[in-house]
C-alpha positions as CSV (number, residue, x, y, z in Angstrom):
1,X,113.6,171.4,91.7
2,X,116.1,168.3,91.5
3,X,118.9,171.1,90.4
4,X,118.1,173.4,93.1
5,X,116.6,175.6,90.7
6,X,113.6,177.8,92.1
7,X,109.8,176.4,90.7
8,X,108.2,180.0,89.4
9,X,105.1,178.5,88.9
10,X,104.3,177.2,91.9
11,X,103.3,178.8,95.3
12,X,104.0,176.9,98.6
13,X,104.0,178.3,101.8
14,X,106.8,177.6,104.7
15,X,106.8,177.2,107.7
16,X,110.1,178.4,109.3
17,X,111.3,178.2,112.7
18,X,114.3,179.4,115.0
19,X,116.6,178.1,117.5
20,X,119.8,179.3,118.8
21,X,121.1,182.8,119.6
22,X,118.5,184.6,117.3
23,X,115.3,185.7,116.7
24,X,113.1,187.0,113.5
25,X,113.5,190.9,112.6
26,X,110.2,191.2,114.8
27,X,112.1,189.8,117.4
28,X,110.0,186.9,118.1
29,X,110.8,183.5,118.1
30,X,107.4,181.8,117.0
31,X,107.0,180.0,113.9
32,X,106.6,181.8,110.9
33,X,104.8,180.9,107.8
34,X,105.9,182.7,104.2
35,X,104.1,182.6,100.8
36,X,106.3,181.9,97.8
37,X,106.4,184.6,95.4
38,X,108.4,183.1,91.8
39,X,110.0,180.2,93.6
40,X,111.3,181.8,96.8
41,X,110.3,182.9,99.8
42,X,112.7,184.8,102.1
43,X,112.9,186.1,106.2
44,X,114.9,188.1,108.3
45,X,116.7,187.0,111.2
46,X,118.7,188.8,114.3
47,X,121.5,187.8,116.8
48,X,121.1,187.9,120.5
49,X,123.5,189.7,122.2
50,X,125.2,186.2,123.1
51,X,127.6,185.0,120.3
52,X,126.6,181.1,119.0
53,X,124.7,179.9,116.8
54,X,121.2,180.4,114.9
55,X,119.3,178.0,113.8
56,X,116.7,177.9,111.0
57,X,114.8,175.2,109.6
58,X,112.3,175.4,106.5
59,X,109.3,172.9,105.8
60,X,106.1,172.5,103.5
61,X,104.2,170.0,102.9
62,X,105.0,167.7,100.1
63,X,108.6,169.0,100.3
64,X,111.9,168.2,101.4
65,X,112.7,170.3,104.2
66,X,116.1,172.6,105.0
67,X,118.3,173.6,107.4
68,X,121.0,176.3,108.1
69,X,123.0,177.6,110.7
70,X,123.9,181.2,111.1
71,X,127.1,181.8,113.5
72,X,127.1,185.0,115.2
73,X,130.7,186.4,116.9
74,X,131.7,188.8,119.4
75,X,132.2,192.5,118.1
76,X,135.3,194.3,119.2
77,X,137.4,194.1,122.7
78,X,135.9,197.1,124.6
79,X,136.9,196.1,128.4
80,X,138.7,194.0,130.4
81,X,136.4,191.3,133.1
82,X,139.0,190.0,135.8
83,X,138.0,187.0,138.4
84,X,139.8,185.3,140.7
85,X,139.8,182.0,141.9
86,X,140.0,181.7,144.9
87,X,138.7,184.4,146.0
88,X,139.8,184.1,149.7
89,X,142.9,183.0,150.7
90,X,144.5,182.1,153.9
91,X,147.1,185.0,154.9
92,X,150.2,182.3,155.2
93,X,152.4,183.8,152.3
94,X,152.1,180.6,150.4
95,X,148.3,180.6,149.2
96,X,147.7,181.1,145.5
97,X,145.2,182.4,143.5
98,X,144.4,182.6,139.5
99,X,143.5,185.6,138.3
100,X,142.1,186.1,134.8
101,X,141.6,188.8,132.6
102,X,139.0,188.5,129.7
103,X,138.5,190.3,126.7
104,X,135.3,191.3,125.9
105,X,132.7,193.5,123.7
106,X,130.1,195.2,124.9
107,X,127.6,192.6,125.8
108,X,130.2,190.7,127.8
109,X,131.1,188.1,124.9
110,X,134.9,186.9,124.7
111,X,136.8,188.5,121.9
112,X,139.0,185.7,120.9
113,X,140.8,187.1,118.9
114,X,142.3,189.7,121.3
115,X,145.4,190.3,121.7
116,X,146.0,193.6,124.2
117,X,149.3,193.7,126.4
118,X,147.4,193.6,130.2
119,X,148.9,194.9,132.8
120,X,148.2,193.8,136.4
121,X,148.3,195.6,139.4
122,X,148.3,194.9,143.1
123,X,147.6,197.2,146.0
124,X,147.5,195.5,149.5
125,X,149.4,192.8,151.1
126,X,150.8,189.5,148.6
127,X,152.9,189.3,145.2
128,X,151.9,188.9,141.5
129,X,153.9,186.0,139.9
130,X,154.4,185.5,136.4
131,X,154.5,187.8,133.5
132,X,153.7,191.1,134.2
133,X,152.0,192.7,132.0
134,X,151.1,189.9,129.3
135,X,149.9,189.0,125.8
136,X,146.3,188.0,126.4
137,X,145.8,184.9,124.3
138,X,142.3,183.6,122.8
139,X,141.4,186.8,124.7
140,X,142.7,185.9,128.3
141,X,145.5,186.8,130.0
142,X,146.3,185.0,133.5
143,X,148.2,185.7,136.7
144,X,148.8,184.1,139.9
145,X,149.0,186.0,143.2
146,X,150.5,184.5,146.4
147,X,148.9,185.6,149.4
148,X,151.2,187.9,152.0
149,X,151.1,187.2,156.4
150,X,148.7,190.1,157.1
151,X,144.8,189.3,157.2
152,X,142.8,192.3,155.0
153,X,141.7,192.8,151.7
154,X,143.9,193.5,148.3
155,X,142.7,194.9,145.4
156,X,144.3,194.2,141.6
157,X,143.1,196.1,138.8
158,X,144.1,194.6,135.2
159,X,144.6,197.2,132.7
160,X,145.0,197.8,128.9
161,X,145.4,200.5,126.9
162,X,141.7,201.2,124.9
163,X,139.6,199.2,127.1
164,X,137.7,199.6,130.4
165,X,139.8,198.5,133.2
166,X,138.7,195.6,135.5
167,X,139.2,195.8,139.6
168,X,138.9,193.3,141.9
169,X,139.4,192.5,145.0
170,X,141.3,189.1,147.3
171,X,140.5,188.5,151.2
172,X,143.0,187.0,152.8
173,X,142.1,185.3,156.6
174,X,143.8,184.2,159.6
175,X,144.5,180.6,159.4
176,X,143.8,178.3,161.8
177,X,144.7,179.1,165.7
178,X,148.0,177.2,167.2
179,X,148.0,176.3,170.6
180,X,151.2,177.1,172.4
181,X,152.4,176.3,176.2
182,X,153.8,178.7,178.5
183,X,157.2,177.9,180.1
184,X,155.4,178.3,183.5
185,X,152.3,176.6,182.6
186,X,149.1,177.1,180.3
187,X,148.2,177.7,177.1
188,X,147.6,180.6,174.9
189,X,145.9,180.5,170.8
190,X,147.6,182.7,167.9
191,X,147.2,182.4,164.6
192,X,149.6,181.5,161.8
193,X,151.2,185.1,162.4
194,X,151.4,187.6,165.3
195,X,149.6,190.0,163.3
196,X,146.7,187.6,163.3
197,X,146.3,186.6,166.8
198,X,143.2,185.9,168.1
C-alpha cells in the first residue's frame, strides 16, 4: 500500500524480468510471472560467473512498478594472469614493455581487493625495471622490461605465494637493416647489432 505495507487480501500476479550478470535459479533469463500469496510474491536469482550487476524489475497491471540491482563480486585471489604490452620488441636495448600481473578468482574476475607481494622473473635476454617483487594494488601489480641486443624470445613468470603462477613470454626482433660502405667500395646490410645481421 501507500506505507509499503504488503495487501494480504489481494492476489496480483508479476511479471519479473532480468538483466545484467544473472539469471533465475532455473537459469533462464525469460520473463517470469509470480502469483501473490498474502501480499508477496518472491523469486530466486543467480550470478554469472562475471562480477557486475543484476538487474530486476517487477510490474502488474494497475501497479506501480520496481526495480533493484543486485551487485555480484569476485570471490577470492586464486592465480596470477600476466600480459604484456608490447608483446614484441625490437632487440635495441632501449625498447620497453608493460607487464601486468592480475589478481584473479577462479572465473578470471579481478580481485580488487588483492593485495599479494608478486614477484617477477626473467629468463632470456633484457632487464626488469622497477620494483621487484611488488605490492599488487586494486589487484595489479606492474613492471616494465627493457629489451636486451640479442633477437630470441624471453620468458617472465610472475609469482605469489598461494596463487597459480602466470608465464609469459616477449619476442624481441632485429631492427631495421643499416647500410654500410666498404673502404674499397660497396655496400653490405647488418642489423642494429652483429648478432643480428642479416
Amino acid at each position: 500500500d501507500i506505507s509499503d505495507q504488503p495487501v494480504t487480501d489481494s492476489t496480483y500476479t508479476i511479471t519479473y524480468k532480468i538483466s545484467g550478470q544473472g539469471t533465475w535459479e532455473d537459469g533462464t533469463v525469460s520473463n517470469k510471472q509470480v502469483n501473490t500469496v498474502l501480499g508477496i510474491a518472491s523469486i530466486k536469482t543467480k550470478s554469472t560467473s562475471t562480477t557486475g550487476n543484476i538487474t530486476i524489475n517487477a510490474i502488474t497491471a494497475g501497479l506501480d512498478g520496481s526495480t533493484t540491482t543486485i551487485t555480484t563480486q569476485a570471490g577470492t585471489a586464486v592465480k596470477i594472469l600476466a600480459s604484456a604490452t608490447p608483446t614484441t620488441l625490437v632487440a635495441n636495448g632501449t625498447s620497453i614493455s608493460t607487464i601486468t600481473a592480475l589478481l584473479v578468482d577462479t572465473n578470471n574476475n579481478l580481485v580488487t581487493t588483492a593485495s599479494n607481494l608478486v614477484t617477477f622473473n626473467l629468463t632470456g635476454a633484457g632487464t626488469l625495471l622497477g620494483t621487484n617483487p611488488k605490492n599488487a594494488t586494486g589487484g595489479i601489480a606492474t613492471i616494465r622490461y627493457q629489451s636486451g641486443t640479442i633477437a630470441q624470445i624471453s620468458t617472465i613468470t610472475a609469482t605469489a605465494i598461494g596463487l597459480t603462477t602466470s608465464i609469459l613470454n616477449i619476442i624481441t626482433i632485429a631492427g631495421p637493416a643499416l647500410v654500410h660502405t666498404w673502404n674499397g667500395g660497396g655496400t653490405y646490410n647488418l642489423a642494429d647489432n652483429p648478432q643480428n645481421w642479416a
